[in-house]
C-alpha positions in Angstrom: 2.5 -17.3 11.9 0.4 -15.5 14.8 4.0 -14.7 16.2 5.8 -13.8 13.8 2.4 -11.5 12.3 1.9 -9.8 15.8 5.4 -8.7 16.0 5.3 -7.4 12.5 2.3 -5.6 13.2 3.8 -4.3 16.6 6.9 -2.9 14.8 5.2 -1.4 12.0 2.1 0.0 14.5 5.1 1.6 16.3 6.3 3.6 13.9 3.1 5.7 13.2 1.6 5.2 16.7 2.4 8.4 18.1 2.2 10.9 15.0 -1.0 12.0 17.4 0.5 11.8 20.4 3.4 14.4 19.8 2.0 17.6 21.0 1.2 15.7 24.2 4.9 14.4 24.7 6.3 17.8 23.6 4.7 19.0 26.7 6.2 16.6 28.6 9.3 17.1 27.7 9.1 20.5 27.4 9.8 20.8 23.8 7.8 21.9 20.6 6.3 18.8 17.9 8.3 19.5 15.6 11.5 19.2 17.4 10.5 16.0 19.1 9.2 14.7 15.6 13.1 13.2 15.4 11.5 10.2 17.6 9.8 9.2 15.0 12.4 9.7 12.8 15.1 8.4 14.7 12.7 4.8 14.6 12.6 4.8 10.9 16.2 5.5 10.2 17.7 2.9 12.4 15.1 0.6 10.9 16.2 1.1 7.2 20.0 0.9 8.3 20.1 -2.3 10.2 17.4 -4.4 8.0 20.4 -4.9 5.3 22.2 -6.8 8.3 19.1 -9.4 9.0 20.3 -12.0 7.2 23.9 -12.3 8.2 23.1 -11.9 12.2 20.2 -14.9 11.4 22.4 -17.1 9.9 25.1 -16.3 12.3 23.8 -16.7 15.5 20.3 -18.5 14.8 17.2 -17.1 14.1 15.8 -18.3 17.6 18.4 -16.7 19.7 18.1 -13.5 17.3 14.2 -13.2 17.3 13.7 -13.6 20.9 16.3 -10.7 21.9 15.1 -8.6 19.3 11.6 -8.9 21.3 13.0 -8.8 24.6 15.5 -5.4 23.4 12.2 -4.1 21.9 10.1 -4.6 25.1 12.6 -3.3 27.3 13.4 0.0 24.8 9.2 0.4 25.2 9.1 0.4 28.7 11.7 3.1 29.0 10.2 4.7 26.3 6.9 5.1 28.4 8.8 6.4 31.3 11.7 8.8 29.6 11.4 12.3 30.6 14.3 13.7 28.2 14.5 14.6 24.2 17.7 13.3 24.1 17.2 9.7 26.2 13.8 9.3 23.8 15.6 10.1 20.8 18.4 7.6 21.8 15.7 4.9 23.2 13.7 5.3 19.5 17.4 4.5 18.1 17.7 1.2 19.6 14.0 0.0 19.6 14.6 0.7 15.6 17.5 -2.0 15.5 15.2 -4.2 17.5 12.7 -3.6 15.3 15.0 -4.0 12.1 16.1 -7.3 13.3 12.6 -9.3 15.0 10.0 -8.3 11.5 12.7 -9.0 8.7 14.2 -12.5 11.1 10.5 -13.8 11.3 9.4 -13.3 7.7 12.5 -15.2 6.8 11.7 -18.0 9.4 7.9 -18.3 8.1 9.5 -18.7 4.4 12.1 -21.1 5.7 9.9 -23.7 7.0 6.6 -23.5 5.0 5.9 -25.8 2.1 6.3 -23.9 -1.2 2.4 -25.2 -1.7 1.6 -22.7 1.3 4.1 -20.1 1.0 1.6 -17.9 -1.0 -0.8 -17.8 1.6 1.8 -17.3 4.6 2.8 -14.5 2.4 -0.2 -13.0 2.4 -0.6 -13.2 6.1 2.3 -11.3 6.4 1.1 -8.5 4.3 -1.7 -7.6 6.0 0.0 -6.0 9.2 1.6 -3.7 6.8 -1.5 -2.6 5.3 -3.5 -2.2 8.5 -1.1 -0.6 11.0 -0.5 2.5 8.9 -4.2 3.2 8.8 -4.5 2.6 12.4 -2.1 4.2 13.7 -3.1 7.7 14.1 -6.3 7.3 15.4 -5.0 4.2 17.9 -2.7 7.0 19.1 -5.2 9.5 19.6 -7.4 7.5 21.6 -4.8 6.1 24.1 -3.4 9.9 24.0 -6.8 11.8 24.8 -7.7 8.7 27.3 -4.7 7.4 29.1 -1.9 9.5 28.1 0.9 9.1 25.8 3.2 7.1 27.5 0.6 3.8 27.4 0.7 3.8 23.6 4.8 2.4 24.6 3.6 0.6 28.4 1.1 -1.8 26.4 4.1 -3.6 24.3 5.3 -4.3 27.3 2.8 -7.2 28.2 2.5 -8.4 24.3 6.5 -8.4 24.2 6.8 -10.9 26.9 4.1 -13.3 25.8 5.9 -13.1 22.7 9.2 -13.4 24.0 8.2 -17.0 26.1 6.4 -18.4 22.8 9.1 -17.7 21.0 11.8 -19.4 22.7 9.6 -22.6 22.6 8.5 -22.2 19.1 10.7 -20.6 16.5 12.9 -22.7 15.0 16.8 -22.8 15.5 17.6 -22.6 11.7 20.7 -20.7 10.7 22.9 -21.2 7.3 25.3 -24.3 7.6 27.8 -22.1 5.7 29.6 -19.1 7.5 30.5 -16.2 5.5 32.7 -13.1 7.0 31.0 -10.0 8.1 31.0 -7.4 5.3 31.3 -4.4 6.6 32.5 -2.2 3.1 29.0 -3.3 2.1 27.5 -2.7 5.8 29.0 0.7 5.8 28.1 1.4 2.1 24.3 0.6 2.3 24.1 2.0 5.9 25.3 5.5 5.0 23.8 5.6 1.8 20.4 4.5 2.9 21.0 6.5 6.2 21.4 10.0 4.3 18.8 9.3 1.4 15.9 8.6 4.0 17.4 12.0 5.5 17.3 13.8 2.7 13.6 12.4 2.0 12.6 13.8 5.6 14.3 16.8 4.4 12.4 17.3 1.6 9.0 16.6 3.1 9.6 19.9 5.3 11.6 22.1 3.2 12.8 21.7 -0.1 16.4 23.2 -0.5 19.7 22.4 -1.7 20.3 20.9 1.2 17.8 18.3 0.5 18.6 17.8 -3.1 22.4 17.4 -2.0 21.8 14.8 0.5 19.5 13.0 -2.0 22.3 12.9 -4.6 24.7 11.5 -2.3 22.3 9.1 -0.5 21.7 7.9 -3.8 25.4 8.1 -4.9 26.6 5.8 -1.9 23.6 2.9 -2.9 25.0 2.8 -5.9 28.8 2.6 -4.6 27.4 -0.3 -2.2 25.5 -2.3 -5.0 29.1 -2.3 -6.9 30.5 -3.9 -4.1 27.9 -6.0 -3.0 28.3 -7.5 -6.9 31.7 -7.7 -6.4 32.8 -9.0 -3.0 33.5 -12.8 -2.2 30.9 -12.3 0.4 28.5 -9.8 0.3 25.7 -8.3 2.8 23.0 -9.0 1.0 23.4 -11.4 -2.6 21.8 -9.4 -5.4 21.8 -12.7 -7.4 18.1 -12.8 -6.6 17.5 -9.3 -8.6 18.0 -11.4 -12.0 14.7 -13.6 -11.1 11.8 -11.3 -13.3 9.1 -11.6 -10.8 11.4 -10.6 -7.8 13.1 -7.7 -10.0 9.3 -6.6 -11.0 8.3 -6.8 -7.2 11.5 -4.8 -6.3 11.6 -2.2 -9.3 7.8 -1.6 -10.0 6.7 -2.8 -6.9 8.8 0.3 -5.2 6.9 2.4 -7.5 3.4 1.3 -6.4 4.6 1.3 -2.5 5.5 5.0 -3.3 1.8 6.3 -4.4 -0.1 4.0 -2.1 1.6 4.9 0.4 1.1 8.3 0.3 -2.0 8.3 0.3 -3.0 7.7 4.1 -0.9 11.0 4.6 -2.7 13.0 1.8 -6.4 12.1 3.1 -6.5 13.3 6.6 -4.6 16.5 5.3 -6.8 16.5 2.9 -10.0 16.2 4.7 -8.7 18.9 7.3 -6.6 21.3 5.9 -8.1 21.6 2.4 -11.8 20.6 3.5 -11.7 21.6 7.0 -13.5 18.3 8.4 -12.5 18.1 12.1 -9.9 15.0 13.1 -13.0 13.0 13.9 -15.0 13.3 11.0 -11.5 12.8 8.8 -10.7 9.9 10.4 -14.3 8.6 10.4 -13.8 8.9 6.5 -10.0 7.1 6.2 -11.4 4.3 7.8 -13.2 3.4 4.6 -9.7 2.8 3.5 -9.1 0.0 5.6 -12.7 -1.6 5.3 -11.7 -1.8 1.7 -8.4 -3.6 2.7 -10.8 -6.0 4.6 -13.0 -6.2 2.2 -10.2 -7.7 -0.4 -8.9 -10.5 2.5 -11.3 -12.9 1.2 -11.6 -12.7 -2.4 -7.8 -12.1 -3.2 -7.1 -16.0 -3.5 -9.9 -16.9 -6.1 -9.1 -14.0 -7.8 -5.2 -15.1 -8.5 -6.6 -18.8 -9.0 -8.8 -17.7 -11.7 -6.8 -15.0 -13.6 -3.3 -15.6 -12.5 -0.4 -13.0 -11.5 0.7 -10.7 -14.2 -3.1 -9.9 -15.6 -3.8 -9.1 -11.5 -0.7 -7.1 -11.6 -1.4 -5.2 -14.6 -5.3 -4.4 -14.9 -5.3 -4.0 -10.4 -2.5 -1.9 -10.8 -4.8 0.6 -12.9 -7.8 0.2 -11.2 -5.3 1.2 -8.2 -4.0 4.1 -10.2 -7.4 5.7 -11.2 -8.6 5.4 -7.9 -5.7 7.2 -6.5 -6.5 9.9 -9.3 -9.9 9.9 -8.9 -9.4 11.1 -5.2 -8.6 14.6 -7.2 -12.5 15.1 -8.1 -13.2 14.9 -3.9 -14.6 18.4 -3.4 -15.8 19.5 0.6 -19.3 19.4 -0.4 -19.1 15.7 -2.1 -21.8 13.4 -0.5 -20.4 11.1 1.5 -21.5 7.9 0.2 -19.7 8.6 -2.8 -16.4 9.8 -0.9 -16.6 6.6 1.2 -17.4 4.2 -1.6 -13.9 5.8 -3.5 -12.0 5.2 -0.6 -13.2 1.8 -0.2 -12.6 1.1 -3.8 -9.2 2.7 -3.3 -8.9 0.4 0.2 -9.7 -2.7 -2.1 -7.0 -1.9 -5.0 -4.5 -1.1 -2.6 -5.2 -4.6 -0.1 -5.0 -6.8 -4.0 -1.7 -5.2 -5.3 0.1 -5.6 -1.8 -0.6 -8.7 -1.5 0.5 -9.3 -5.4 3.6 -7.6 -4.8 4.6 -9.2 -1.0 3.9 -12.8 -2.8 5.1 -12.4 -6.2 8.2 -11.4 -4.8 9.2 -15.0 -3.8 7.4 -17.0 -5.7 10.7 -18.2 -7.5 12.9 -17.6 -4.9 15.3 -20.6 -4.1 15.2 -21.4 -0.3 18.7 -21.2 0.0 18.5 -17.5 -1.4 15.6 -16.3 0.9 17.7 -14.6 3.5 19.6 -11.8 1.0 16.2 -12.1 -1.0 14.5 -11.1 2.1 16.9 -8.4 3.3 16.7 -6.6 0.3 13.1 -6.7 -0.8 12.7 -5.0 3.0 15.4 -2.6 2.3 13.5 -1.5 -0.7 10.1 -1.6 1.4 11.6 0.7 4.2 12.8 3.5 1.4 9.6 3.4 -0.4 7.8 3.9 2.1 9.4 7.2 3.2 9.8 7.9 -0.6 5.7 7.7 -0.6 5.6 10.7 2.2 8.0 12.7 0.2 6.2 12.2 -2.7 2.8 13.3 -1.2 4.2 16.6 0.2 6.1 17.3 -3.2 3.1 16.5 -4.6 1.1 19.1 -2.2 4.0 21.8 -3.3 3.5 21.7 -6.9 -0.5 21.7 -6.6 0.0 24.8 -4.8 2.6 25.8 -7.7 0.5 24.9 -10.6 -2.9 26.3 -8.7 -1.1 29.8 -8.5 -0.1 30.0 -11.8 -3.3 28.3 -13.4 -5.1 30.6 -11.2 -7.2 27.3 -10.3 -10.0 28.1 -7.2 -11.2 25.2 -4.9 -11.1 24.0 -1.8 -7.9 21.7 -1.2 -7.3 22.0 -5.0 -3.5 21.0 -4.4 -4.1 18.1 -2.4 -6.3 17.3 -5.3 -3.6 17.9 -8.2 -0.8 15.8 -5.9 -3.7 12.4 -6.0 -3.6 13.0 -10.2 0.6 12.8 -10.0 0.3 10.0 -7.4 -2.1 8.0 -9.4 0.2 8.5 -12.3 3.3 7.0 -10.6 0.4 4.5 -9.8 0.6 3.6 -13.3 4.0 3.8 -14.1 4.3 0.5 -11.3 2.8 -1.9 -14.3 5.4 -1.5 -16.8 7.4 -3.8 -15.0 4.2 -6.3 -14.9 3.8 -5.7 -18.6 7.2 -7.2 -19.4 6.4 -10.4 -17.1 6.3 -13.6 -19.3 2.8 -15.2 -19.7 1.7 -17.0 -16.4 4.6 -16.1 -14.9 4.7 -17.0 -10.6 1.3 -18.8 -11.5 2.9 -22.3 -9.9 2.7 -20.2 -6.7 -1.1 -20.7 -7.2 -3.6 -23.5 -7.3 -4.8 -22.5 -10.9 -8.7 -23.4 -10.9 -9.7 -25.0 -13.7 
């Protein structure tokens, strides 16, 4: 679990790490941010593109064989990382450290939910959240630090030593488990899902910088080819991924409305700091100072999340958190500059809290009747989903920045950061929308997964 945890926390750390550090390695390379901002694009795409492919390499060639090179290829890719001195050999570099990436997190979930007891697959589960809810919040400031201090190419050399650690343990503990059956490659449905998730993330980058027709078409036809692969992935002999798991209710309601509430949560670690800074005009300090609230709320949650299940059970959480989650993304909107601070900090830890409970709902609920045998496409799938919603929550934020600047002009509203404060009110309203799915849960649905107390 500590593995398998680190890793994921590694890949996802990664991904956000250097946001800070790109001015810094612009320099270096002697290149603007924005152009180098690719790197961190480059990451994410290959990510979302190869994590379809998970479960067939795993049960084709073993998930210890497959977990210990996807640590050793994303060592290696670090450690030239730190020492490239070219756009295009970074760019390349982020590429492959993505399909490392998009095969070690999604292989050592599925080996965590392959050999625990159902009895303690909840709280494995929720071990594996948490990297996801941390890293995001850490990263930026992580990266500043070893930026300002050490210099940018240290945020990549310090994998280095935790990737071979890794890479030792793992050949000595991760289980050998593959599936007895071999299936053929698919590669209509690899080709299908990779383009299709390749050009919709493209589009949503796209968007979150300039919103044309260019964007909108690349959208339409990311969206287009999904729904060509999910055709085929329904109809082949053997598919990809099996989307027999999407007729379970609790993993449809984790997929569908759990998408929804990735979205807005998600967006909200970008909104704050630009937030704080460009509509406030705190300094990066003093902002960051402020987010961090967010993640003592997350902490705050760890302990109390169990009991919480155990006394009320899943779809009540998921319901009446889900609002709680959706006003306190709303009530973000009343944040003014001269707000006292206690009050700012106790929203966002509020907000912190909401956010830690329905992730962890979400990441467990997903599985809860799962059928082992169907936890590899389950798993592939459910990260697919992950990886788009989570770029679908930047996009969200910025459109959500464009049409408070829209409705601000027009309304002739005055204030500072007044559309960073209308985008939290459409946020926290996709917030919302999340529950329907929750809504239409039978009673004590996934509450087996739990220890009810009595």
């Amino acid at each position: 679990m500590i593995l398998v945890t680190g890793a994921l926390f590694m890949e996802i750390l990664d991904g956000t790490v250097i946001a800070t550090a790109l001015p810094a390695m612009a320099r270096s390379f002697g290149t603007t941010a924005v152009a180098l901002n690719i790197g961190v694009s480059a990451y994410l795409l290959a990510l979302g593109v190869f994590v379809p492919a998970s479960g067939w390499v795993v049960d084709r060639f073993g998930a210890r064989r497959v977990f210990a090179f996807a640590i050793a290829l994303f060592t290696l890719t670090s450690a030239l990382c730190g020492v490239s001195n070219g756009l295009v050999s970074f760019v390349v570099l982020r590429v492959i450290q993505g399909i490392a990436g998009a095969l070690m997190v999604p292989v050592g979930r599925l080996v965590v939910m392959r050999s625990t007891p159902k009895e303690r697959l909840m709280a494995a589960m929720q071990s594996l959240i948490w990297p996801a809810l941390i890293a995001p919040v850490l990263g930026p400031p992580v990266g500043g630090f070893i930026t300002t201090h050490f210099g940018w190419r240290w945020i990549f050399y310090l994998n280095v030593p935790i990737g071979l650690i890794a890479l030792v343990v793992a050949c000595f503990i991760i289980p050998d488990a593959r599936e007895a059956r071999e299936r053929r490659f698919d590669w209509t449905g690899f080709l299908l899902s990779g383009a299709g998730t390749f050009t919709l993330l493209t589009g949503l980058e796209r968007a979150d910088a300039r919103l044309d027709a260019m964007a909108f078409a690349m959208l339409a036809v990311g969206i287009a080819l999904l729904i060509v692969a999910i055709r085929h992935l329904m109809r082949a002999r053997d598919p990809l991924v099996d989307l027999s798991a999407c007729s379970i209710p609790t993993f449809r309601a984790a997929l569908r409305g759990g998408s929804l509430a990735r979205m807005a949560i998600g967006s909200a670690p970008f909104l704050l700091p630009l937030m704080f800074q460009v509509g406030f005009g705190y300094d990066a300090f003093h902002s960051g100072l402020l987010v961090l609230a967010v993640f003592a709320g997350n902490l705050a949650m760890k302990s109390v999340t169990t009991p919480i299940l155990q006394r009320f059970g899943y779809r009540p959480v998921m319901i009446w958190n889900g609002v709680f989650c959706a006003v306190c993304l709303a009530a973000c909107a009343w944040l003014q500059q001269d707000t006292p601070v206690p009050i700012t900090v106790l929203l966002l830890f509020l907000s912190g809290m909401t956010r830690s409970m329905q992730f962890t709902v979400l990441g467990t609920i997903a599985y809860a009747d799962v059928a082992k045998e169907r936890m590899s496409d389950a798993n592939s799938l459910f990260n697919t989903a992950s990886q788009i919603a989570m770029a679908a929550g930047i996009t969200l934020g910025a459109l959500g920045v464009r049409l408070g600047h829209f409705v601000a002009l027009h309304a002739d509203w005055h204030g500072s950061g007044i559309e960073y404060r209308v985008a939290f009110v459409l946020i926290g309203i996709v917030a919302l929308g999340s529950i329907v799915d929750a809504i239409r849960l039978p009673k004590g649905a996934a509450d087996h997964f739990i220890t009810r107390s009595t």
